[in-house]
C-alpha positions as CSV (number, residue, x, y, z in Angstrom):
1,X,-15.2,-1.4,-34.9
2,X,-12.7,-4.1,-33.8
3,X,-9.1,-3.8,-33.7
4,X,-9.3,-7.2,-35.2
5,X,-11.1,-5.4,-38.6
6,X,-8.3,-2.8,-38.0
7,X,-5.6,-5.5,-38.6
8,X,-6.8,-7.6,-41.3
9,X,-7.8,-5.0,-43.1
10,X,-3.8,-3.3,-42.9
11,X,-3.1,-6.6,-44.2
12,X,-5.4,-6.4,-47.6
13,X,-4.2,-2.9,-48.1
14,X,-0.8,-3.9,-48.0
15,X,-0.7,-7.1,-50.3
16,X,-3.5,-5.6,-52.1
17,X,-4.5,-9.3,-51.9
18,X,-7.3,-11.3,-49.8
19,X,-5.4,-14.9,-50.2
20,X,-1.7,-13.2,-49.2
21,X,-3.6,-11.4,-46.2
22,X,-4.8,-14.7,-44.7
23,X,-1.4,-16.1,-45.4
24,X,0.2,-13.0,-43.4
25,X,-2.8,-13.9,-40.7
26,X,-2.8,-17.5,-40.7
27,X,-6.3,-17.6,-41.2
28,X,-8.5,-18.2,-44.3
29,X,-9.4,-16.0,-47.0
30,X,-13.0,-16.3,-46.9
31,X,-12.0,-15.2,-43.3
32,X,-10.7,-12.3,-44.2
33,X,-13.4,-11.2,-46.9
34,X,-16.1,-11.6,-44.6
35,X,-14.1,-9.7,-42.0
36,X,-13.6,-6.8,-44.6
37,X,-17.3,-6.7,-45.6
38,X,-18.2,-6.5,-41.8
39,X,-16.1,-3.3,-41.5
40,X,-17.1,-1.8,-45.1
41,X,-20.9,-2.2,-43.5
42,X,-20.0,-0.6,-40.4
43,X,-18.2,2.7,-41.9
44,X,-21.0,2.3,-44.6
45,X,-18.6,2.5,-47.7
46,X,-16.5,0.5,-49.8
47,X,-12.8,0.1,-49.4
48,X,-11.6,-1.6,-52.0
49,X,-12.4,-2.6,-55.6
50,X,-12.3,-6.3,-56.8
51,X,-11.0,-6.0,-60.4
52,X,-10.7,-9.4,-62.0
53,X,-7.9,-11.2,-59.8
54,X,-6.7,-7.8,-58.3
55,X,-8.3,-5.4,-55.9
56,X,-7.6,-1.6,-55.4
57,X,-8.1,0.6,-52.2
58,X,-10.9,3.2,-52.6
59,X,-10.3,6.6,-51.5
60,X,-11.9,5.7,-47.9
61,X,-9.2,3.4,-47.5
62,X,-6.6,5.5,-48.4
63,X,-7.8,7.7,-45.1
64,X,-8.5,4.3,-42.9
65,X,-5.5,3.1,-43.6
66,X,-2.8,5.8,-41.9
67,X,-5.3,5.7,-39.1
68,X,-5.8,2.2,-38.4
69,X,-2.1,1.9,-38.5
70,X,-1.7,4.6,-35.6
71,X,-4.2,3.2,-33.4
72,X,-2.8,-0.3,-34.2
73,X,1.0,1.0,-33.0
74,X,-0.6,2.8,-30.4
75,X,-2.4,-0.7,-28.6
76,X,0.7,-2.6,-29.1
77,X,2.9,0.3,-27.7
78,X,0.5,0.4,-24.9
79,X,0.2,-3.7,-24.1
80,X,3.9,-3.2,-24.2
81,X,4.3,-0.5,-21.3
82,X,1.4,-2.5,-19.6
83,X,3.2,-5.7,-19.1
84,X,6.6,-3.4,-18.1
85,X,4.5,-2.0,-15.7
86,X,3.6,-5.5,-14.5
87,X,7.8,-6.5,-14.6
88,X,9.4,-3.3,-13.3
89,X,9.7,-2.0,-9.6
90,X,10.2,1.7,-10.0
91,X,8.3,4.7,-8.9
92,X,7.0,6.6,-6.0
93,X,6.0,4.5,-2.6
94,X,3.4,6.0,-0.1
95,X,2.8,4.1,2.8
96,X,0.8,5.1,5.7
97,X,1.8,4.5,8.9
98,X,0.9,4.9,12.9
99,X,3.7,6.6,14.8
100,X,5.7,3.4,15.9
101,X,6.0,1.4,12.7
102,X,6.9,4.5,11.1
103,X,9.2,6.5,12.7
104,X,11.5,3.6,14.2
105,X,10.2,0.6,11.3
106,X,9.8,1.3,8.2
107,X,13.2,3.6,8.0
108,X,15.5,0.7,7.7
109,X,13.3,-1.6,5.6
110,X,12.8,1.4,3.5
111,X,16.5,1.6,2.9
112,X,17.2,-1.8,2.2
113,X,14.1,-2.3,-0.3
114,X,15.6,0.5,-2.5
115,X,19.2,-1.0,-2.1
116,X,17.0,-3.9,-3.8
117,X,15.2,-1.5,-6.5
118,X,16.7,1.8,-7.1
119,X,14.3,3.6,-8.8
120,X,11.8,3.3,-6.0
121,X,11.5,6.5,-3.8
122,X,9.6,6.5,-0.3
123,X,7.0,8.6,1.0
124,X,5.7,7.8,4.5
125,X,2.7,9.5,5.8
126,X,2.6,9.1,9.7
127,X,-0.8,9.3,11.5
128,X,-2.8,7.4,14.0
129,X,-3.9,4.4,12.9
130,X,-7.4,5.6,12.8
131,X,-7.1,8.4,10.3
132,X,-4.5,5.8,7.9
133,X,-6.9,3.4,8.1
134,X,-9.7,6.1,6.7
135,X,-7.4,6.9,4.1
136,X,-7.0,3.5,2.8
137,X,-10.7,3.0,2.6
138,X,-11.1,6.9,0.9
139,X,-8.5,5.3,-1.3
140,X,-5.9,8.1,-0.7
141,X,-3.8,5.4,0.2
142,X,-2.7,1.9,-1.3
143,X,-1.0,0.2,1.9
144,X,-0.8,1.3,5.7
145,X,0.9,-0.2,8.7
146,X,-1.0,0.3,12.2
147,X,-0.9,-0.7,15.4
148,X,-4.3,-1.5,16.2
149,X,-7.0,-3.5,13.7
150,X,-9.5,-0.4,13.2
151,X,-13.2,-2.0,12.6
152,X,-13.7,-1.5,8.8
153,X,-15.8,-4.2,6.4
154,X,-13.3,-3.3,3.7
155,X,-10.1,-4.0,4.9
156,X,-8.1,-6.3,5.3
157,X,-5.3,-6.9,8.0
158,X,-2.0,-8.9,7.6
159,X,0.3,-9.6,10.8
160,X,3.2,-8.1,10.6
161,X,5.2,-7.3,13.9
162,X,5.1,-7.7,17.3
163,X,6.2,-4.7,19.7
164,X,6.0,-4.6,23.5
165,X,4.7,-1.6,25.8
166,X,6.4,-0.7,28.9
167,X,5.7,1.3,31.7
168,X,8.4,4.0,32.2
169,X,9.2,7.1,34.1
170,X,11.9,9.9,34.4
171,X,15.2,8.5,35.9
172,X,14.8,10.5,38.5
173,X,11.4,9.9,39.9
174,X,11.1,7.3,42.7
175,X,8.9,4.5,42.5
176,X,9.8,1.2,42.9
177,X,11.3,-1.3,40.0
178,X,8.0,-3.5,40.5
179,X,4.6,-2.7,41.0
180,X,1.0,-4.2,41.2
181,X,-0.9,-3.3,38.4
182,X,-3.4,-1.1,41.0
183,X,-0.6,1.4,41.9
184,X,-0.7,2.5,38.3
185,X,-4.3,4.5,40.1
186,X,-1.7,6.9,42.1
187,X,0.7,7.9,39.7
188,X,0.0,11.0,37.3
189,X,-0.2,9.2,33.6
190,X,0.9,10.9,30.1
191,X,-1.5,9.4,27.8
192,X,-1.8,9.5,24.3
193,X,-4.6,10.9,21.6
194,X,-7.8,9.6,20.9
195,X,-7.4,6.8,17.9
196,X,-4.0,6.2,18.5
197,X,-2.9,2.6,18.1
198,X,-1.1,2.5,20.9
199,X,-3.4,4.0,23.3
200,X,-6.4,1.5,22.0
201,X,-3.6,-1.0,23.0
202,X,-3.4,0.1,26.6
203,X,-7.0,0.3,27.2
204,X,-7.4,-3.3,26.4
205,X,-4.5,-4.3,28.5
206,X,-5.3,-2.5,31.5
207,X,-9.1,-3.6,31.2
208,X,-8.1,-6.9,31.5
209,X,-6.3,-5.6,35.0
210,X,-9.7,-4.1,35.9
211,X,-8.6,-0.7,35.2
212,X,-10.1,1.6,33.4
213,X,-8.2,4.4,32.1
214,X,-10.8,6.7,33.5
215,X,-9.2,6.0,36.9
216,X,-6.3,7.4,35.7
217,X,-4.7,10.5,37.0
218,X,-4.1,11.5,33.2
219,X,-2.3,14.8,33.7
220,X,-1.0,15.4,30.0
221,X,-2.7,13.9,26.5
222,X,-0.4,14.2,23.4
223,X,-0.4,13.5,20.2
224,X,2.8,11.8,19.2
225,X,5.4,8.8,21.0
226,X,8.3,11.7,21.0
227,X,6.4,13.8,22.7
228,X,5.2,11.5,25.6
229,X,9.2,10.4,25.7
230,X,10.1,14.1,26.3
231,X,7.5,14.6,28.8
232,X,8.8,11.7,30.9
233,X,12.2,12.4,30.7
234,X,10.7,16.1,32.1
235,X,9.1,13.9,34.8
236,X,5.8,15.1,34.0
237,X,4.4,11.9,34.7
238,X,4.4,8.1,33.7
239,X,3.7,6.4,30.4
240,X,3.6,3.2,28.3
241,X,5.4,3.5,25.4
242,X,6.6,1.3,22.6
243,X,9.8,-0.4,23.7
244,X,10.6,0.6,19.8
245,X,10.4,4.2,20.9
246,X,12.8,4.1,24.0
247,X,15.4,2.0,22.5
248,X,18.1,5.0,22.9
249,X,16.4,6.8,26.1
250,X,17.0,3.1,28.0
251,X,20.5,2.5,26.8
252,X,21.1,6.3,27.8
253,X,19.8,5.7,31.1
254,X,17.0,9.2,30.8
255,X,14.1,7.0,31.2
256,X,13.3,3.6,33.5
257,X,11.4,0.5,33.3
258,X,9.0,-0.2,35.6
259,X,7.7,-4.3,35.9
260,X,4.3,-3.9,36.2
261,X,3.7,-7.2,38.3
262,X,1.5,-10.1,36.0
263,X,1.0,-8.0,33.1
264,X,3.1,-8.1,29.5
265,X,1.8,-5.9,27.0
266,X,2.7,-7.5,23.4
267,X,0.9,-6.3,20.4
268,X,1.2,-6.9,16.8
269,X,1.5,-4.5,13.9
270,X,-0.7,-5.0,11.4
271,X,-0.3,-3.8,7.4
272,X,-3.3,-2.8,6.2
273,X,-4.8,-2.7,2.3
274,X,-8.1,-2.3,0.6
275,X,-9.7,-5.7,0.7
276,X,-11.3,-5.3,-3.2
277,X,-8.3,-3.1,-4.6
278,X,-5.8,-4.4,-6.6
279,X,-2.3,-3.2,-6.0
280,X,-0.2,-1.4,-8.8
281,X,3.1,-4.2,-9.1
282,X,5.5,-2.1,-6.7
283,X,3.6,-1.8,-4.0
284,X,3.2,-5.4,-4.2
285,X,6.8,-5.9,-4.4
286,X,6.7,-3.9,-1.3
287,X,3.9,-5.9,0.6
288,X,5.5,-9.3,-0.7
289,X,8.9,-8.3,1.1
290,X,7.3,-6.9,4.2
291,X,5.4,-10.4,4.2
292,X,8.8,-12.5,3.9
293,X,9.9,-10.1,6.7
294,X,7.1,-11.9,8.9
295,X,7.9,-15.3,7.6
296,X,11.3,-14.9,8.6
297,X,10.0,-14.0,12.5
């Protein structure tokens, strides 16, 4: 049965005429009577009477009718909440993130895209860039932002943002303002978790030095950026950290650079969606603004 039975035949029962039907539909009225014996064959009854010039609803259509009407309402009502679903940004937001972009990133691009749409509210789920990559592709998630492109067939990465990593320590340690990329080998290192975004980013940069982090004198492994702050303000060790992160620690003067001679460690943050899966319309408000952010760069 096709809604387009449905309609024409509300129309017959209505004018209780085939010819004023067609006029209603614009079509013709052998149209319409061949549409109406198409539907009396599929329910296997007859719905209306042809007496003379007039025609009279059977009892069948006297139950159709009521029903076809519903489910008629009921299609338009939902093509109309369909396409204000494709016009409105509203709802709930839940982004994934890796610990940089979301803890000192998205907070104030949060706040200014709902300044923009009001009725959006912001969830955002903070992970390594690992595990928020996983949940995009287990499709627990619609949209991530990492810091490291994980290896995955079915995603695809956007450039978003580019961060620098520094080499800091406690204010109080001594060790000079400048070093060769070797002395990094005698210093005890703070180092962050396995699939971290940041820590994949170090590897690379100090394997092109030569170094692997193996030769490291890792004293400490946690699982957060705060955390490695606080333990380097403790003088626990060294780290590199998002300059993101230490924003506040290097204006207070807790924490200090250290030059680490020939090497600067830019990365870029990458946002992250499901490369087959379409995105419902305010998330891609939300990806189309985060993209004009880049453009902007």
């Amino acid at each position: 049965m096709e809604t387009r039975h449905l309609r024409i035949f509300t129309s017959v029962y209505q004018t209780r005429s085939f010819t004023k039907a067609a006029e209603m539909l614009h079509t013709s009225q052998p149209t319409v009577s061949e549409h109406i014996r198409n539907l009396e064959m599929h329910l296997d009854c007859r719905l209306f009477d042809r007496l003379g010039r007039s025609i009279m609803p059977t009892r069948e259509a006297e139950i159709l009718y009521p029903r076809a009407l519903a489910i008629l309402q009921d299609m338009q009502k939902l093509e109309e909440e369909i396409a204000m679903a494709g016009q409105t940004v509203s709802g709930e937001l839940i982004i994934g993130a890796s610990t940089i972009p979301g803890a000192y990133v998205l907070p104030s691009i949060a706040s200014t895209f709902k300044e923009t749409y009001p009725g959006i509210s912001f969830e955002v789920r903070i992970d390594d860039s690992a595990k928020i990559v996983q949940a995009i592709l287990a499709n627990d998630l619609f949209l991530g932002i990492v810091g490291a492109r994980i290896p995955a067939r079915k995603i695809t990465y956007l450039p978003f943002t580019q961060d620098e990593l520094i080499l800091v320590c406690s204010a109080k340690r001594d060790i000079p303002d400048k070093i060769a990329p070797e002395y990094l080998l005698e210093l005890p290192f703070i180092f962050r978790e396995h699939g971290s975004g940041t820590r994949k980013n170090i590897e690379n940069f100090l394997a092109e030095q030569k170094i692997n982090t193996d030769q490291l004198d890792i004293v400490a492994m946690l699982g957060s950026s705060t955390a490695v702050k606080e333990a380097v303000k403790a003088d626990l060790g060294v780290s590199i950290i998002s300059r993101h992160a230490l924003q506040d620690e290097l204006k207070a003067g807790t924490v200090r650079e250290i030059e680490i001679h020939g090497l600067t460690m830019l990365r870029s943050f990458y946002i992250a969606t499901a490369s087959k899966r379409t995105l419902p319309h305010h998330y891609q408000a939300f990806l189309d603004s985060l993209l004009t952010l880049v453009s902007k760069e």
